[in-house]
N, C-alpha and C positions, 0 to 999 in steps of 0.2 A: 595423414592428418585425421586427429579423432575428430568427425563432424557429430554424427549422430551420438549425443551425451543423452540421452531420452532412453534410447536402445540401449545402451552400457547399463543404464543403473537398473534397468530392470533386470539384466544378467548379472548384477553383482550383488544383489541382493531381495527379496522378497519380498512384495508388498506385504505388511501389516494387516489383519481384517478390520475393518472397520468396527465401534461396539458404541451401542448409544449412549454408556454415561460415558461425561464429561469427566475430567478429574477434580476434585475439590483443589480449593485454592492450597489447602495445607499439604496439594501432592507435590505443586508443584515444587521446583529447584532452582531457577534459572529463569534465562532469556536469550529470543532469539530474535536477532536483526537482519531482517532483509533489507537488499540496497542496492544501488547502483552508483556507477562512481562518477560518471563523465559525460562528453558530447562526444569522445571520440568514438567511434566504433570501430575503427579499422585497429582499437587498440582493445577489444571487447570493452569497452566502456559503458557500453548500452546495454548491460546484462544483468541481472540474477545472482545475484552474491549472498551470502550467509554469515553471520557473526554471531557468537556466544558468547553470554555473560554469567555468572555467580550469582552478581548483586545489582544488575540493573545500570551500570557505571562505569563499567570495566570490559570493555567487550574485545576478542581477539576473532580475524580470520578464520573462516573455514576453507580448507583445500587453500592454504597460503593465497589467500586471496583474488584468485581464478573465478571465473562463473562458476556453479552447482548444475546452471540449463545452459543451453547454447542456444544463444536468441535465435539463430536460423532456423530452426528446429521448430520453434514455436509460434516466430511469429510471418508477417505476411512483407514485412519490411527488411527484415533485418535486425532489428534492434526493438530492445524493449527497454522501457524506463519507469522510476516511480511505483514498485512493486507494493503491495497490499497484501499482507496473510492475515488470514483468520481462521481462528478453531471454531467447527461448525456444532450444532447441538447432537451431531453421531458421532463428533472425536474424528473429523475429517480435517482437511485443511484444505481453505480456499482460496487461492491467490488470484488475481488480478494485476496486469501492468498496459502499459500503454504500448502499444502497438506503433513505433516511430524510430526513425533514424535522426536525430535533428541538425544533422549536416546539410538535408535534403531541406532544411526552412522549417521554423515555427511552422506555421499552417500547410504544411506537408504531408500531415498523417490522418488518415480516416477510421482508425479503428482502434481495439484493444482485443486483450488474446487473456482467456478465460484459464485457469490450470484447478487441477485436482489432486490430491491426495491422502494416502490413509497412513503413510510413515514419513511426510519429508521426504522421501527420497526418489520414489519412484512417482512419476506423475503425468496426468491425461494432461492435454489440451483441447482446446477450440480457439479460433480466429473469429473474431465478430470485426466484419466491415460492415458500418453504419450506412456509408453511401451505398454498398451491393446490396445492402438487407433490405433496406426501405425504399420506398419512391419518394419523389419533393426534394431530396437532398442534395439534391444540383448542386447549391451554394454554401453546402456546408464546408469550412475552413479546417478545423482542427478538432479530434476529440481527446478529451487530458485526464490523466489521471484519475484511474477507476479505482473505486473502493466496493467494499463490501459489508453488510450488516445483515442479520439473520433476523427477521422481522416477526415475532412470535403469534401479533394478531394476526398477519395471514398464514404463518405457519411455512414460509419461505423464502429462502437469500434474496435481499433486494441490492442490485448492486447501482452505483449511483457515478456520477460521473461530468464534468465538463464538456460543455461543447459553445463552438460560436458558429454562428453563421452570416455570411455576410456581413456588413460593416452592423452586424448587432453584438451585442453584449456577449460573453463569455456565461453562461448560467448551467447549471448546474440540474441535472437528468435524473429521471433513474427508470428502471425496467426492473421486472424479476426476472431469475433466473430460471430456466427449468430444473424440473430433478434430479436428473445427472450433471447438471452444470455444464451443460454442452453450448448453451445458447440463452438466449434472452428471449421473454414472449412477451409478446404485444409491441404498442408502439412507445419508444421513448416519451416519457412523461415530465414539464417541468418540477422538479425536487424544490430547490430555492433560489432564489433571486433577492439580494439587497431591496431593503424599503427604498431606497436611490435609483434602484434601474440599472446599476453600474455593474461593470462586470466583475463574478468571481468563480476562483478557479481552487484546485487542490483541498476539496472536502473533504473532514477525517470527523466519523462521529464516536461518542464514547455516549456511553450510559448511565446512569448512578441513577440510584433510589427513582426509577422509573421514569428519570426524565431524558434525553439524547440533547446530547452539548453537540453540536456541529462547528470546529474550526475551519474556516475558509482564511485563502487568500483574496485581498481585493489587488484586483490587477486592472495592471493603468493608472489609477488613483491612490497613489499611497502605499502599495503593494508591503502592507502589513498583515498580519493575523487578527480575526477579531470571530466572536463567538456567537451564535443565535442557535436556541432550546425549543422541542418540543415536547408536550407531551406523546405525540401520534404521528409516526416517520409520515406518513401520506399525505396528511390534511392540511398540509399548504401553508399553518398557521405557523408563524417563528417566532419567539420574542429575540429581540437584539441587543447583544451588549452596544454603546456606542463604541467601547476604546480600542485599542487597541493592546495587543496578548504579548506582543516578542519585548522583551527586553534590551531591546540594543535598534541605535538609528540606523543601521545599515541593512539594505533587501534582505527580507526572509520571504521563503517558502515552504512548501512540504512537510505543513505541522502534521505528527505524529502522536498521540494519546497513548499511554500506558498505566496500567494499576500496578505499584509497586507491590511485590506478594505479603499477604500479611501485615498489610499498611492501608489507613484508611487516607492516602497520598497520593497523588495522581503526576504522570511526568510528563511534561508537553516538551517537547523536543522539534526544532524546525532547520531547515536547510539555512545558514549563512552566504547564498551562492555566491555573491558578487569576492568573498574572502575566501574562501575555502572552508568555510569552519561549520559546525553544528555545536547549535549552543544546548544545554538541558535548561530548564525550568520547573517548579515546580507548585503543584497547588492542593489543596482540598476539596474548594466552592466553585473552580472552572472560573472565578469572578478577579481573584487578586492573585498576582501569579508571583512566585521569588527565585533569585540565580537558588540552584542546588547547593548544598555545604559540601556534597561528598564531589572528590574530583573524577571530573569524567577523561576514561581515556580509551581511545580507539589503535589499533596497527593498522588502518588502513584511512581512508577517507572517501565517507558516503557521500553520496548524495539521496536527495527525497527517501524515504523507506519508512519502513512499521517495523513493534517491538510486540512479542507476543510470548506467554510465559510459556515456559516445558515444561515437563516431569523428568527428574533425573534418567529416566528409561529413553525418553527421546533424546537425550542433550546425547547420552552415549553412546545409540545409534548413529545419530550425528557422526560426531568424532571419532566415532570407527567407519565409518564408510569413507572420513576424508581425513586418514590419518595420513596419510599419503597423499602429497598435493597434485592432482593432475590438471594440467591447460587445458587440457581439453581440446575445446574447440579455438583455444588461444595459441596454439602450436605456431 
């Protein structure tokens, strides 16, 4: 059995050096969908998957639909869920997922597992347990779906996150990360919490003309999507949309933001979980949102994940390193 998929990839191909520009949006080509499929893990479900797309609509399978990591590898559990990539301001990439098996109970998991890298393909980690790191956390319940956003006034990834504790609310954290992206410093900080007190979970921020749209779930109450803007990720201050962002009366979660390339068009995308389905939507103002005209279509079926643009050089990195489907750790 191939366990160690960490170790392969760096024998099979060469990390990239990292270089501080970014690409211009007119480099890019494409899109790439990280995801995870399931609750099962004894079927790798709870894992690190990869999809490419053309146009934003159309996304197929990487490595026929197999992990790209092997949760064992990375995380403290067993299973990861709800992955987060983002390109950093050195042309790195920074993923984030939850550190959880959810066989083992919603409120089962204490952590999430940090990753790094400079091609896609070969990639560090760290394990961040919230209850080993800190003291007082006796009663902490669950921590959920970690994101990440590159913070320019302090000049460092702040990555952000759900937690609840005891019979309180589910609210939303954040901490910076250090340098290497090995670890988180200081102590987790409340990020946001509804003007209601209520709890929410599954934070995805996007940016435009200097302002940051924060989609959250509200769970427990309503468990729809709805949106609140800052000028200044820190300072606590949110405005709120009241409504609600999904398009459809049946449970969503795991909203998703994307800049379509070359489009001043933004895609919100969220998990359908109770059907199976992931709906697109789309907007300009983050204010009034419309089903997509273009039809969406997937070979696999996600759950929770992010869309982040490539440059034709990565997409074919990509797909030459998994031109070849291998299980892996799924054998």
């Amino acid at each position: 059995m191939l366990r160690n998929l960490i170790i392969s990839l760096t024998v099979l191909a060469a990390p990239v050096a990292a270089t501080a520009q970014t690409p211009a949006e007119s480099d890019y080509a494409g899109y790439l969908f990280t995801y995870f499929t399931g609750n099962d893990n004894t079927r790798c479900e709870e894992a690190i998957r990869f999809a490419l797309s053309d146009d934003g609509y159309n996304y197929k399978a990487l490595n026929g639909g197999y992990p790209v990591i092997c949760s064992a590898d990375i995380s403290e559990t067993g299973g990861v869920r709800d992955p987060h990539i983002l390109r950093g301001p050195d042309n790195c990439f920074y993923m984030v997922v939850t550190d959880m098996v959810s066989a083992r109970g919603w409120d089962s998991n204490r952590g999430m597992t940090l990753l790094k890298s400079c091609d896609l393909v070969n990639w560090s980690h760290s394990v961040i347990n919230i209850q080993k790191k800190y003291p007082g956390q006796e009663n902490l319940k669950r921590v959920w779906a970690p994101q990440t956003i590159y913070d320019r006034k302090a000049g460092k990834m702040l990555v952000y996150w759900s937690m609840q504790h005891g019979d309180g609310p589910d609210i939303i954290y954040y901490a910076y990360a250090n340098p290497d992206f090995t670890d988180i410093e200081g102590e987790p900080r409340p990020f946001f919490l509804p003007e209601d007190g209520k709890s929410c979970i599954d934070g995805d921020i996007v940016e435009k003309d200097g302002t940051y749209y924060l989609f959250y779930k509200t769970e427990g109450h309503g468990n729809g999507i709805k949106v609140a803007s800052t000028k200044d990720l820190t300072s606590g201050k949110w405005t709120e949309q009241p409504d609600y962002k999904q398009l459809t009366d049946d449970a969503v979660e795991g909203a998703g933001t994307f800049k379509l390339i070359g489009q001043d068009k933004y895609i919100l995308m969220y998990d359908v979980y109770m059907k199976g389905g992931y709906d697109f939507t789309e907007t300009e103002d983050f204010v009034t949102f419309r089903p997509v005209k273009e039809k969406v279509s997937m070979d696999f079926h996600p759950r929770h994940g992010t869309v982040i643009p490539l440059t034709a050089g990565e997409m074919a990195r990509l797909r030459a390193r998994w031109a070849t489907p291998d299980p892996g750790c799924c054998r």
